[in-house]
VEXZALUM-319621 format. One record per residue: residue in three letters; x, y, z of N, C-alpha, C in turn; residue number from 1. Coordinates in Angstrom, 1 decimal, always signed. Layout:
// VEXZALUM-319621
[ala; [X; Y; Z]; [X; Y; Z]; [X; Y; Z]; NUM]
...
END
This chain:
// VEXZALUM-319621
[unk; [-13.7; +39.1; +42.1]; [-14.9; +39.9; +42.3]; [-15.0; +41.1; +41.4]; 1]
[unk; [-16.1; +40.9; +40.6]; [-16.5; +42.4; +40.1]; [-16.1; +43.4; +40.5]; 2]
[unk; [-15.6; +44.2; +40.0]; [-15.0; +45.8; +40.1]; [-17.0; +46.8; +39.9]; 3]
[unk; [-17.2; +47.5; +40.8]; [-18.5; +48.0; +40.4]; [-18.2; +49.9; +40.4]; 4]
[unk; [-19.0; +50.9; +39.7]; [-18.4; +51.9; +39.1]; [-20.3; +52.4; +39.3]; 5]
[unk; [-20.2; +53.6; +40.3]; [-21.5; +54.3; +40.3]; [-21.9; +55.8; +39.4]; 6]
[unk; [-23.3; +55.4; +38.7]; [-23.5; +56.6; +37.9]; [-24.3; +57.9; +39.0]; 7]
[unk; [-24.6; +59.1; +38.2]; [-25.4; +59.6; +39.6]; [-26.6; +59.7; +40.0]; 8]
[unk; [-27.4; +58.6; +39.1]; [-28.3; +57.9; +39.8]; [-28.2; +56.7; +40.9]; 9]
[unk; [-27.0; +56.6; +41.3]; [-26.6; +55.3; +42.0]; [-27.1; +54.0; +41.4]; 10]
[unk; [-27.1; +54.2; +40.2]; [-27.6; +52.8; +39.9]; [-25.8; +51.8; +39.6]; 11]
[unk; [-25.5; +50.8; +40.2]; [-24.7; +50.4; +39.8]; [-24.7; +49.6; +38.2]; 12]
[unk; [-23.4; +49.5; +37.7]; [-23.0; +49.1; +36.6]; [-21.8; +48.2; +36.6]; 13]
[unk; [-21.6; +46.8; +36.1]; [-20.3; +46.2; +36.6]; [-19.0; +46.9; +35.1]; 14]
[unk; [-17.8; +46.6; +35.6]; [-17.0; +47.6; +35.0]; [-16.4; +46.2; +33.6]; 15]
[unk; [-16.8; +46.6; +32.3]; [-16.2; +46.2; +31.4]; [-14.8; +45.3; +31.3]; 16]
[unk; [-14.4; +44.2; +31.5]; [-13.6; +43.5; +31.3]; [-13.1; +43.0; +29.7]; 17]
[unk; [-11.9; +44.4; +29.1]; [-11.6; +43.9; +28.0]; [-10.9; +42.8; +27.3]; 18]
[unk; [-10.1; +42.7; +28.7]; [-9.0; +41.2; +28.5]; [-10.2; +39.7; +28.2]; 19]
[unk; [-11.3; +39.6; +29.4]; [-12.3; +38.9; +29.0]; [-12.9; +38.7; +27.7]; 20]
[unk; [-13.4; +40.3; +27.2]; [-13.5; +40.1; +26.1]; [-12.9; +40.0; +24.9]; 21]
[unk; [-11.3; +40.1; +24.9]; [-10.6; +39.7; +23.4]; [-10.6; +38.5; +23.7]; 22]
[unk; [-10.5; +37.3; +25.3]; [-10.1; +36.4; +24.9]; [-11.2; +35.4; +24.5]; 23]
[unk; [-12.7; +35.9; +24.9]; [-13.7; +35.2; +24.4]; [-13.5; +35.4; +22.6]; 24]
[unk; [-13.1; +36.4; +22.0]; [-13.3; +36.4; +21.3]; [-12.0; +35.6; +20.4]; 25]
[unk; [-11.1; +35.5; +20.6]; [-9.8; +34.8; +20.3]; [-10.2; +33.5; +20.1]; 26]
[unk; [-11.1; +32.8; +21.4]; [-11.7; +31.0; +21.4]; [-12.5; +31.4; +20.5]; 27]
[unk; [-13.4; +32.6; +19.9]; [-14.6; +32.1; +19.3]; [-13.7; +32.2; +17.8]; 28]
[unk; [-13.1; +32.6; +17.6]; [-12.6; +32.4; +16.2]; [-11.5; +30.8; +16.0]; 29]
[unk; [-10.7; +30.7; +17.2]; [-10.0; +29.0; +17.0]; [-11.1; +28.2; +16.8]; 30]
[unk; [-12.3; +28.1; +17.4]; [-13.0; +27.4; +17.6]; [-14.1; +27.1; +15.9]; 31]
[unk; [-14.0; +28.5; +15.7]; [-15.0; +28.6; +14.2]; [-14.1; +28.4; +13.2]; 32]
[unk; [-12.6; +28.2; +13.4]; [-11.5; +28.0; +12.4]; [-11.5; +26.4; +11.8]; 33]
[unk; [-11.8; +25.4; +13.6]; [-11.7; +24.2; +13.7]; [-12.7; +23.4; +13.1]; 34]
[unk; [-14.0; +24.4; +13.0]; [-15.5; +23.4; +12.9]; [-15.0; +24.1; +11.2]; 35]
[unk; [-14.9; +25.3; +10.4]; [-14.4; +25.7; +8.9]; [-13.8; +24.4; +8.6]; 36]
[unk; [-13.0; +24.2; +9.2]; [-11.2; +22.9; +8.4]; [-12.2; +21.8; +8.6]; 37]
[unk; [-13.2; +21.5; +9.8]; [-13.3; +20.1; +9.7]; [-14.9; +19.5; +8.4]; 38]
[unk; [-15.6; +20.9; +8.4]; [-16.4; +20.4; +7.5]; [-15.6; +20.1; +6.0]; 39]
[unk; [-15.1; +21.2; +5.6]; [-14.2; +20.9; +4.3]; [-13.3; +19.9; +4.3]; 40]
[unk; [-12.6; +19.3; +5.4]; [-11.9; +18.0; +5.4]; [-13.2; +16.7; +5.4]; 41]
[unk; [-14.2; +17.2; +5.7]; [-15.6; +16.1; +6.2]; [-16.4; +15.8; +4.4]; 42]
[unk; [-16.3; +17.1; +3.5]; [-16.8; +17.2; +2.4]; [-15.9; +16.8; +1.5]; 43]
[unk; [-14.2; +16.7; +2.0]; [-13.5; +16.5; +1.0]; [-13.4; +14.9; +0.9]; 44]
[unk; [-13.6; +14.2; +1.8]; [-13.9; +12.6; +2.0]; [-14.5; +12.4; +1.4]; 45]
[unk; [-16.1; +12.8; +1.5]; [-17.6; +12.7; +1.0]; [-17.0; +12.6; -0.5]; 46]
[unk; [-16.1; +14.0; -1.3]; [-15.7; +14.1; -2.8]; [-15.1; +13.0; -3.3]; 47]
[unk; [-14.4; +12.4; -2.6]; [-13.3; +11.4; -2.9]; [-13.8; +10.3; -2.7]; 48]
[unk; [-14.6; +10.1; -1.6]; [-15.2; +8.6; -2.0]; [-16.5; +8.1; -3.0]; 49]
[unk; [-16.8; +9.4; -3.5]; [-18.2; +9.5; -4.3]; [-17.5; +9.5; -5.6]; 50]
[unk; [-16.1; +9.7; -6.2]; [-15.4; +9.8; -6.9]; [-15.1; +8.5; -7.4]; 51]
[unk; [-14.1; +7.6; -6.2]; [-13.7; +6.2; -6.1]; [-15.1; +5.4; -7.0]; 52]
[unk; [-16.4; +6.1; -6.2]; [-17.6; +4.9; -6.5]; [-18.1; +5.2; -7.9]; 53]
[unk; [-17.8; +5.9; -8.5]; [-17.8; +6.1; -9.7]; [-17.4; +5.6; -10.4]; 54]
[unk; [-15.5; +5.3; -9.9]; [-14.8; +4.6; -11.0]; [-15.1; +3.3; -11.0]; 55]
[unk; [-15.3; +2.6; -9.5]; [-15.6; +1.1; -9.1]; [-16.8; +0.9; -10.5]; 56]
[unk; [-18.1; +2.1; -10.0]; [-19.1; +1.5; -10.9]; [-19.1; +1.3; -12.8]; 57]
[unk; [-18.4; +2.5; -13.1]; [-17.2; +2.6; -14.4]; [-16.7; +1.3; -14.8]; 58]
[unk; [-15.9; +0.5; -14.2]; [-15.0; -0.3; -14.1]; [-16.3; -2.1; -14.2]; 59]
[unk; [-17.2; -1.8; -13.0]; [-18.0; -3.2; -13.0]; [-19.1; -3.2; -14.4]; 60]
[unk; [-19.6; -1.6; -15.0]; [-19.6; -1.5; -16.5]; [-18.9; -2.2; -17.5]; 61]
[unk; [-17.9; -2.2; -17.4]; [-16.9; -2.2; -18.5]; [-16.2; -4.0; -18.8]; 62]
[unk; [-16.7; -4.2; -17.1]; [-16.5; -6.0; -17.0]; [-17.9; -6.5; -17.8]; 63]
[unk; [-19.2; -5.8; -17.3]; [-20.8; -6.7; -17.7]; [-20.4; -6.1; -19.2]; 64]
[unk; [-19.9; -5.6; -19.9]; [-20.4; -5.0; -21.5]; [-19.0; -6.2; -22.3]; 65]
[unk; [-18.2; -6.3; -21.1]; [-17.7; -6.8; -22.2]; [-17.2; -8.4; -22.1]; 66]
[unk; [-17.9; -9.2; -20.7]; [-18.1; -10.5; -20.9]; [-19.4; -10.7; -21.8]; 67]
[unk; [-20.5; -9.9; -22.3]; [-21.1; -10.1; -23.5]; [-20.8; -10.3; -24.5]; 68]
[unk; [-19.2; -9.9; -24.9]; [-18.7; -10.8; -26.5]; [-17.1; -11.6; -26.1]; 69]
[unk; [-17.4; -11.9; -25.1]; [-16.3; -13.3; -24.2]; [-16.5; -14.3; -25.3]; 70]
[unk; [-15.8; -15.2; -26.1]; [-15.8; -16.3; -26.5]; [-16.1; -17.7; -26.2]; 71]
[unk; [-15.0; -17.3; -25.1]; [-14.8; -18.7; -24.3]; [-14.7; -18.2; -22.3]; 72]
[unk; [-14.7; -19.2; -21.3]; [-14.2; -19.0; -20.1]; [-13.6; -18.5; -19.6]; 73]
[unk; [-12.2; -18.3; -20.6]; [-11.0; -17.8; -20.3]; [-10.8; -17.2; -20.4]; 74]
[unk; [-11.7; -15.9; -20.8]; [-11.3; -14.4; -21.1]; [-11.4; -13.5; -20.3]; 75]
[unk; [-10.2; -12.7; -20.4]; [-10.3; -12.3; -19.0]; [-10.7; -10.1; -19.6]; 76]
[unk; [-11.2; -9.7; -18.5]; [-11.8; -8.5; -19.1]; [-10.6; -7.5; -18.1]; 77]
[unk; [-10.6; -6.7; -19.3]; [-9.6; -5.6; -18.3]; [-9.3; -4.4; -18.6]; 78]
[unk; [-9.8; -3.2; -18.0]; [-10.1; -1.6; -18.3]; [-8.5; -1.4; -19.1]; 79]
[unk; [-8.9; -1.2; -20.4]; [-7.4; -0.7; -21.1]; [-7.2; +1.0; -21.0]; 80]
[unk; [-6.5; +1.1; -20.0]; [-5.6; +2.4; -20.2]; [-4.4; +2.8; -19.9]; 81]
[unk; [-4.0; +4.0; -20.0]; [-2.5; +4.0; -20.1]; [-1.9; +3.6; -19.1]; 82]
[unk; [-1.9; +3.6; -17.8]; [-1.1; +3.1; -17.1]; [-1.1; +1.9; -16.6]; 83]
[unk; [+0.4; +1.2; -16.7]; [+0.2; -0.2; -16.5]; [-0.1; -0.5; -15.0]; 84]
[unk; [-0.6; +0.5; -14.2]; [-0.6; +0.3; -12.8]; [-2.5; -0.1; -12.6]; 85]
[unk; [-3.5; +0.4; -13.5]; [-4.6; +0.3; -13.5]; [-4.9; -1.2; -13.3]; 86]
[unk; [-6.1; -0.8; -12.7]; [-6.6; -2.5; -12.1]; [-7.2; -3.2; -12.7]; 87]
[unk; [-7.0; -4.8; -12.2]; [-7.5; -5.7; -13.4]; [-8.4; -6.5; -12.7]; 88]
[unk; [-9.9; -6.1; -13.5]; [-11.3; -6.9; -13.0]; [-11.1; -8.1; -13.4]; 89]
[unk; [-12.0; -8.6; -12.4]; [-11.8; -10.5; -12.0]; [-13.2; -10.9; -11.4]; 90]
[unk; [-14.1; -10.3; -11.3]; [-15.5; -10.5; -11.2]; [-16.4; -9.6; -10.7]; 91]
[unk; [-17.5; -9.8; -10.2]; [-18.1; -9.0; -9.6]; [-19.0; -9.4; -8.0]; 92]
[unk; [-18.9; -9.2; -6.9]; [-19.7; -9.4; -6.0]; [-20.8; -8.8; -5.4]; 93]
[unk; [-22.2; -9.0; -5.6]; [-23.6; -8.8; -6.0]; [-24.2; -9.2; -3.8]; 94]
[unk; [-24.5; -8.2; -3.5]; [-25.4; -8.8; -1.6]; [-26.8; -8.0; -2.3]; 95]
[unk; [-27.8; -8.5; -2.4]; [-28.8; -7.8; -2.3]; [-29.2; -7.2; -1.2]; 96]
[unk; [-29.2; -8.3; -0.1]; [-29.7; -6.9; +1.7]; [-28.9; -6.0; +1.5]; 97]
[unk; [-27.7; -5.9; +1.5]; [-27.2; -4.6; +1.4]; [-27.2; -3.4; +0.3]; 98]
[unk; [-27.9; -4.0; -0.5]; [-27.6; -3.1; -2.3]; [-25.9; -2.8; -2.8]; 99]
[unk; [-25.7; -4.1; -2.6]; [-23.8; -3.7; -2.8]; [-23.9; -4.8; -4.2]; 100]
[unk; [-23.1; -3.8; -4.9]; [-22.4; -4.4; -6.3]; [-21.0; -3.3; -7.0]; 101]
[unk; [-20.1; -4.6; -6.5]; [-18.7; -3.8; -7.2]; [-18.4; -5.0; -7.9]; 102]
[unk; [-17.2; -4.3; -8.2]; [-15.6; -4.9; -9.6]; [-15.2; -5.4; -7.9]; 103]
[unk; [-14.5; -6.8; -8.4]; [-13.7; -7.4; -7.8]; [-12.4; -7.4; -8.8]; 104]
[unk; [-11.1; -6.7; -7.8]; [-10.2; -6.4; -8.6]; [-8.9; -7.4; -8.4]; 105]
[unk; [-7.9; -7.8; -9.3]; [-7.5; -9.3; -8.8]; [-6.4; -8.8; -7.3]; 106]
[unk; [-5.4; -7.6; -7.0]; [-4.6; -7.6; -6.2]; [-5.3; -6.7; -5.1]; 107]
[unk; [-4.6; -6.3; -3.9]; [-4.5; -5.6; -2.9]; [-3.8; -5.0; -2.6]; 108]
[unk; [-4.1; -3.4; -2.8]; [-2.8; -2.6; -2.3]; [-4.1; -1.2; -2.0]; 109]
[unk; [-3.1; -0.5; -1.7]; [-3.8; +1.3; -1.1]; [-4.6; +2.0; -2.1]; 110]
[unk; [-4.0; +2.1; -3.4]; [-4.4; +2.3; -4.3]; [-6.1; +1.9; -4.7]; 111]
[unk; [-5.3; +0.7; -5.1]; [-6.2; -0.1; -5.7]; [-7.7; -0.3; -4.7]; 112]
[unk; [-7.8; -0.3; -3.7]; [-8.8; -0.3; -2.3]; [-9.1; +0.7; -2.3]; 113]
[unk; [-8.9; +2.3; -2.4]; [-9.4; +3.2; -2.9]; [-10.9; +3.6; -4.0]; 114]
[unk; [-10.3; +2.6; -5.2]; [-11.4; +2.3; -6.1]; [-12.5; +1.3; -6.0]; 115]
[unk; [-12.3; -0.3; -5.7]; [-13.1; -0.7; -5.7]; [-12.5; -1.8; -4.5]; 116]
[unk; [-13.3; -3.2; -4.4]; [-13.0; -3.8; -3.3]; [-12.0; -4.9; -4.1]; 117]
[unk; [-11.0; -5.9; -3.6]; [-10.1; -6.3; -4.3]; [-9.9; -7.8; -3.5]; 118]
[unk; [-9.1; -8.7; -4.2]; [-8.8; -9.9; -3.8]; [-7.6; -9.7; -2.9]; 119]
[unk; [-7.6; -10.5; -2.1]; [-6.7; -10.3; -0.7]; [-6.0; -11.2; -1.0]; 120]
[unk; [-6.8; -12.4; -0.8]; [-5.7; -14.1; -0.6]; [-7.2; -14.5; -1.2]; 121]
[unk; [-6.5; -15.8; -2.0]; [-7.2; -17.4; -2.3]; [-7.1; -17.4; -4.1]; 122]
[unk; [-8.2; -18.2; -4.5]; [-8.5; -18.2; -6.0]; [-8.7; -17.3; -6.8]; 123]
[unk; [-9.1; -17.7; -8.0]; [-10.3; -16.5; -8.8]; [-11.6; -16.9; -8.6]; 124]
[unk; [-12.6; -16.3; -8.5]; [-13.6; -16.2; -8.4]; [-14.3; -17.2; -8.6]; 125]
[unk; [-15.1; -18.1; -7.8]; [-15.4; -19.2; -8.0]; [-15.1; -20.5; -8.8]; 126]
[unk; [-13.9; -20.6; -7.7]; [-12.8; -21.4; -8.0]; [-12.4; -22.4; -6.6]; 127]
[unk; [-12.2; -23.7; -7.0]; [-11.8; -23.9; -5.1]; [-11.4; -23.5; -4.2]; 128]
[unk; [-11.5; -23.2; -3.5]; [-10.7; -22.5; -2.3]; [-11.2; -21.9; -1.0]; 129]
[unk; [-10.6; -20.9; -0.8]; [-11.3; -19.6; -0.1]; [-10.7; -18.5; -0.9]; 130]
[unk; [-11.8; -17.9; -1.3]; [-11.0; -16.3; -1.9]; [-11.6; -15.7; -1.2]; 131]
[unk; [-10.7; -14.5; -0.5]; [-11.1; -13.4; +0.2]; [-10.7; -12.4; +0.2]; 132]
[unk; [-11.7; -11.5; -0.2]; [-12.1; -10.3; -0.7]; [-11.7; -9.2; +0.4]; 133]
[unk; [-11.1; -8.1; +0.5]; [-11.1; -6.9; +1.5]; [-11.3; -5.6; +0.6]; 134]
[unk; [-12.3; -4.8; +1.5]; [-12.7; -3.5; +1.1]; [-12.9; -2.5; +2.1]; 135]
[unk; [-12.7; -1.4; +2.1]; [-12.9; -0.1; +3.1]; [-14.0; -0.3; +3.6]; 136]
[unk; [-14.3; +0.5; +4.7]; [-15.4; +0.8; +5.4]; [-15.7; +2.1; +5.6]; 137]
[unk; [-16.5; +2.8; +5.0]; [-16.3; +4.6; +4.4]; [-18.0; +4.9; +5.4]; 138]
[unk; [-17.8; +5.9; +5.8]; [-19.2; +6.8; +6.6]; [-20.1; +6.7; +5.8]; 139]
[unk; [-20.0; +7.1; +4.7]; [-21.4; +6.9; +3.7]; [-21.7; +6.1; +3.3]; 140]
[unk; [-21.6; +4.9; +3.7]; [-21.9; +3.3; +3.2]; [-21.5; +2.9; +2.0]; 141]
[unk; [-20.4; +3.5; +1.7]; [-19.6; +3.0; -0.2]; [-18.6; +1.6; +0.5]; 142]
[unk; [-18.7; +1.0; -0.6]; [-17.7; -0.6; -0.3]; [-18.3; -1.3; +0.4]; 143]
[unk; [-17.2; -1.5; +1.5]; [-18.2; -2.6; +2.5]; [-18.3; -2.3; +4.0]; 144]
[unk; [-18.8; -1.1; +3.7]; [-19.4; -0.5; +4.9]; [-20.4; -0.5; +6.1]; 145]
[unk; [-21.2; -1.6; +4.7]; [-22.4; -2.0; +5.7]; [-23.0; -3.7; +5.7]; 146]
[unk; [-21.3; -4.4; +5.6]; [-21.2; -5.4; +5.9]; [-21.7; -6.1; +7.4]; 147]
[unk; [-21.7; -5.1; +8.3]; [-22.1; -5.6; +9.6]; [-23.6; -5.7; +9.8]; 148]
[unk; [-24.4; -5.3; +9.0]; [-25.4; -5.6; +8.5]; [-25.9; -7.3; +8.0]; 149]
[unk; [-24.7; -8.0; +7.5]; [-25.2; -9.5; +7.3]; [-25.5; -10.3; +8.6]; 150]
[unk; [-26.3; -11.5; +7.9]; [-26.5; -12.0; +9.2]; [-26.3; -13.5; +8.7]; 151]
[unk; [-26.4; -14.7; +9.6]; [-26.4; -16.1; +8.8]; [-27.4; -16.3; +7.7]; 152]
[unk; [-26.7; -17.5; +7.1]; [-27.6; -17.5; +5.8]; [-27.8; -16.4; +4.8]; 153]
[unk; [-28.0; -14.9; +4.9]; [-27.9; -14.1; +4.4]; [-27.1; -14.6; +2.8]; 154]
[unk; [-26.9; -14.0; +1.1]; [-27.2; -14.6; +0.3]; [-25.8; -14.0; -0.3]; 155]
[unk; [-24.6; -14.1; -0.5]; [-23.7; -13.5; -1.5]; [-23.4; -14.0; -3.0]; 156]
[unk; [-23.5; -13.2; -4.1]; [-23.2; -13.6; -5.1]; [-22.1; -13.6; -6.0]; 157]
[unk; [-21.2; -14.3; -6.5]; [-19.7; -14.0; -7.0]; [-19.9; -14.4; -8.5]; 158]
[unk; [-19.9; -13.3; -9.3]; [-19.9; -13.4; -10.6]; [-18.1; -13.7; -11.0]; 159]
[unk; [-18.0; -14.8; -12.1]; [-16.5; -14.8; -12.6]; [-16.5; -14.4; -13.8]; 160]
[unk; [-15.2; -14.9; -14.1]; [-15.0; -14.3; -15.6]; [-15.9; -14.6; -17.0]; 161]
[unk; [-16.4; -15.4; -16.7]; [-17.7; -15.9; -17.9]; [-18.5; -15.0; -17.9]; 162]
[unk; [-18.7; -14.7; -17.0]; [-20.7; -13.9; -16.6]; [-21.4; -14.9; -15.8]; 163]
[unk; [-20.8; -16.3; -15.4]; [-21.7; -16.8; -14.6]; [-21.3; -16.7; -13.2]; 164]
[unk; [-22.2; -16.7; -12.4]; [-22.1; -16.5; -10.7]; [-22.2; -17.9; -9.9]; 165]
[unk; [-22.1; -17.4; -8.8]; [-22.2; -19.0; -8.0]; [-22.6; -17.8; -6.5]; 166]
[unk; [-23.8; -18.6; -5.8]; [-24.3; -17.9; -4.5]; [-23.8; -18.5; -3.3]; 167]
[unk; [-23.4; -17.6; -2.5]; [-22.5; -18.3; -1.7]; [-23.8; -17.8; -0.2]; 168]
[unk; [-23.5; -18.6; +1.1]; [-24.5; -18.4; +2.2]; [-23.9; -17.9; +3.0]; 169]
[unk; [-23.9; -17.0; +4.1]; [-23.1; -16.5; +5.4]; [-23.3; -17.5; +6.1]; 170]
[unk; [-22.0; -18.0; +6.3]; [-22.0; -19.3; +7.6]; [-21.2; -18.7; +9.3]; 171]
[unk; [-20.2; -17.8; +8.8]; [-19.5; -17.4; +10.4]; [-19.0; -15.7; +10.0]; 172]
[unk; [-20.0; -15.0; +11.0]; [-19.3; -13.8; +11.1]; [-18.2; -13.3; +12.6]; 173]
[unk; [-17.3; -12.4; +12.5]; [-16.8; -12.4; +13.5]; [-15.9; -11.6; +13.8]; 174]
[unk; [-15.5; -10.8; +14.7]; [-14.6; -9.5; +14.6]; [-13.1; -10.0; +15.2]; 175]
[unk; [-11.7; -9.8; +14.7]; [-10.6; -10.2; +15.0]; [-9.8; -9.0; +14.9]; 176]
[unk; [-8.1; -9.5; +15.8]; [-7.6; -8.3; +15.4]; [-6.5; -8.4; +14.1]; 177]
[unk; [-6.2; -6.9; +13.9]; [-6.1; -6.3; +12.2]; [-5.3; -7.2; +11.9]; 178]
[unk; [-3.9; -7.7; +13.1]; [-3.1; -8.2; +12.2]; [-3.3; -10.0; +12.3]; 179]
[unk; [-4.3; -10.5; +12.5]; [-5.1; -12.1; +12.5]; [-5.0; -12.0; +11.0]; 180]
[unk; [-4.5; -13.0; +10.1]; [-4.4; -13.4; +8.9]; [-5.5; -15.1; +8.8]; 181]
[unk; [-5.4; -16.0; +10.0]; [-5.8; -16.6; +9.8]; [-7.3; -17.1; +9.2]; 182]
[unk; [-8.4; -16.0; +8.9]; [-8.9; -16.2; +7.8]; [-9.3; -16.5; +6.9]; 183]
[unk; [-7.7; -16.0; +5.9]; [-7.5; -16.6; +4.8]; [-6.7; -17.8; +4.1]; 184]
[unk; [-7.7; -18.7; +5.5]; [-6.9; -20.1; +5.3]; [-7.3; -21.1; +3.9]; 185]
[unk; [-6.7; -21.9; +3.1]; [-7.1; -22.4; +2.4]; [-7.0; -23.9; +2.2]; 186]
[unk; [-7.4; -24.6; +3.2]; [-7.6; -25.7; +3.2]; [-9.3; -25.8; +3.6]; 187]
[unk; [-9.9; -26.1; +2.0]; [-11.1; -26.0; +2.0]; [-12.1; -27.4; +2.2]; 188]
[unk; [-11.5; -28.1; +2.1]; [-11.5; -29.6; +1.5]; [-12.7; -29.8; +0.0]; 189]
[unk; [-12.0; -29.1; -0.6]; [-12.4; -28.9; -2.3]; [-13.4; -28.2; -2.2]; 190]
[unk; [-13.6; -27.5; -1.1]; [-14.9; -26.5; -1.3]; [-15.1; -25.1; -1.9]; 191]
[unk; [-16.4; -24.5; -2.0]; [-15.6; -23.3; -2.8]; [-16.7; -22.1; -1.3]; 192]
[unk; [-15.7; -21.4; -0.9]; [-15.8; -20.6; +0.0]; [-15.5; -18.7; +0.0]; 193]
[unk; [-16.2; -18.0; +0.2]; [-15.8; -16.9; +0.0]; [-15.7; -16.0; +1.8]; 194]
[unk; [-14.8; -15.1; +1.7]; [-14.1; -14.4; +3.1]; [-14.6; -12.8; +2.7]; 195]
[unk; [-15.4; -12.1; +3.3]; [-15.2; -10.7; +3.4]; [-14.4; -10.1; +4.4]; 196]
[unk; [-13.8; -9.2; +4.3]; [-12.7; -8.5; +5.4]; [-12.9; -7.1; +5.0]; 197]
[unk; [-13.6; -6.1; +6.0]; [-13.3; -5.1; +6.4]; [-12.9; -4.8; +7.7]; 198]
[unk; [-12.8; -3.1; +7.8]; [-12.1; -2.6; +9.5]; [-12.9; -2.0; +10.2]; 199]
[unk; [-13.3; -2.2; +11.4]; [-14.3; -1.8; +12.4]; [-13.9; -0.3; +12.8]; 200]
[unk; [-14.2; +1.2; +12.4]; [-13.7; +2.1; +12.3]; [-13.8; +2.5; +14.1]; 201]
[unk; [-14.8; +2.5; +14.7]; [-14.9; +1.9; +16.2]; [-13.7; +1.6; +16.9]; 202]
[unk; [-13.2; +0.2; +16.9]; [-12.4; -0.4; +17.8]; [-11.1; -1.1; +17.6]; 203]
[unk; [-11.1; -0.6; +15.5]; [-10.0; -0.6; +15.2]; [-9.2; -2.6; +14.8]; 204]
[unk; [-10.7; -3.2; +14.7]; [-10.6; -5.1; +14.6]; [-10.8; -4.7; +13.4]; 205]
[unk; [-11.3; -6.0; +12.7]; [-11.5; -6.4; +11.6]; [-12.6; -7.3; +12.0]; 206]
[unk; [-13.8; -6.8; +10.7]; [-14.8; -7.2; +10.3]; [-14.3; -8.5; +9.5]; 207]
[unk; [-15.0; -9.8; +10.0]; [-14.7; -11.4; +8.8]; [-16.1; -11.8; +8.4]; 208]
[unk; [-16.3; -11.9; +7.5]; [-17.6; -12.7; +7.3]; [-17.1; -14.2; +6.0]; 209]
[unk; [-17.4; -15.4; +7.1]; [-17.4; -16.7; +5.7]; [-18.5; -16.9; +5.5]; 210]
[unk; [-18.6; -17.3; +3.6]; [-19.8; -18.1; +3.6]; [-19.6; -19.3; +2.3]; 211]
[unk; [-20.2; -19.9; +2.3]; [-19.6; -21.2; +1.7]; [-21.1; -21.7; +0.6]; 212]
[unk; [-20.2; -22.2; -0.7]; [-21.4; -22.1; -1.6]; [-22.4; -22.8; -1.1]; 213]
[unk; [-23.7; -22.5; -1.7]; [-25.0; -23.3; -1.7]; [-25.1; -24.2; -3.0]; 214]
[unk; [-25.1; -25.5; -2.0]; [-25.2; -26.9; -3.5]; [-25.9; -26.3; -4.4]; 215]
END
């Protein structure tokens, strides 16, 4: 109960509680410390993945400029620079509903999935099999973020190492958990099939989408 303190107008006044007030003011600074750290940790994301998509789009540059003086089939295109750890483009994958076009990069690791989207398991790029492709799922729709967006039939295109593509159809999408490999099965029966795999940031599954070329 209020503590009350009369002036000599009898008007009451309630009596100042300083403990109240350092500790409101104690939460309002943890509290303005937490929303400070979390926007600059929120912007520092936003920097680094707007960074990544730079180099992906750099990288799918440097595959279109330079399958233009390809000879033959077999050439393979590959960002030369100093470190032998840099990644090696192996095609490109083209969704128009979604406006998605990256470098398909041939391994999978932390790194490498950072920059662009990369080969998991199967072939090269329109090649028999199942190749399947895994890429991040980032807040600002970079990679394959807005994969859950496809729907059947919907239209994917896998450019290889020539420059030519092959259009593949959504046939089965489906959410599994992270550690389900099965997937990337490859008994196609000579068919040529492509797998997307991202992570449902939600519920912590995996995003699968098959689709299998169009005659």
């Amino acid at each position: 109960m209020n503590q009350i303190i009369y002036n000599k107008d009898n008007n009451s006044l309630p009596l100042c509680n300083n403990n109240s007030d350092k500790k409101y003011k104690i939460l309002f600074i943890i509290f303005s410390s937490i929303a400070f750290l979390s926007i600059i940790f929120l912007f520092f994301n936003i920097y680094n993945s707007n960074k990544n998509d730079i180099i992906s789009k750099q990288l799918t540059d440097s595959y279109s400029i330079s399958t233009l003086y390809a000879n033959t089939s077999n050439y393979h295109a590959e960002m030369q620079q100093n470190s032998a750890k840099e990644p090696f483009v192996i095609g490109i994958i083209k969704i128009d509903k979604i406006n998605l076009n990256y470098s398909i990069l041939s391994i999978s690791n932390n790194d490498l999935l950072d920059i662009s989207v990369c080969r998991f398991a199967g072939p090269m790029p329109n090649e028999v099999g199942n190749l399947c492709i895994a890429g991040h799922n980032y807040v600002d729709y970079k990679f394959f973020s807005r994969l859950n967006e496809l729907d059947i039939s919907d239209e994917i295109k896998i450019y290889d190492l020539s420059g030519n593509y092959v259009t593949y159809e959504v046939y089965k999408t489906y959410e599994t958990k992270s550690d389900d490999t099965s997937c990337t099965f490859q008994d196609t029966n000579n068919s040529r099939i492509v797998t997307l795999i991202t992570c449902n940031n939600v519920n912590g599954k995996r995003l699968v989408i098959h689709a299998k070329e169009i005659p």
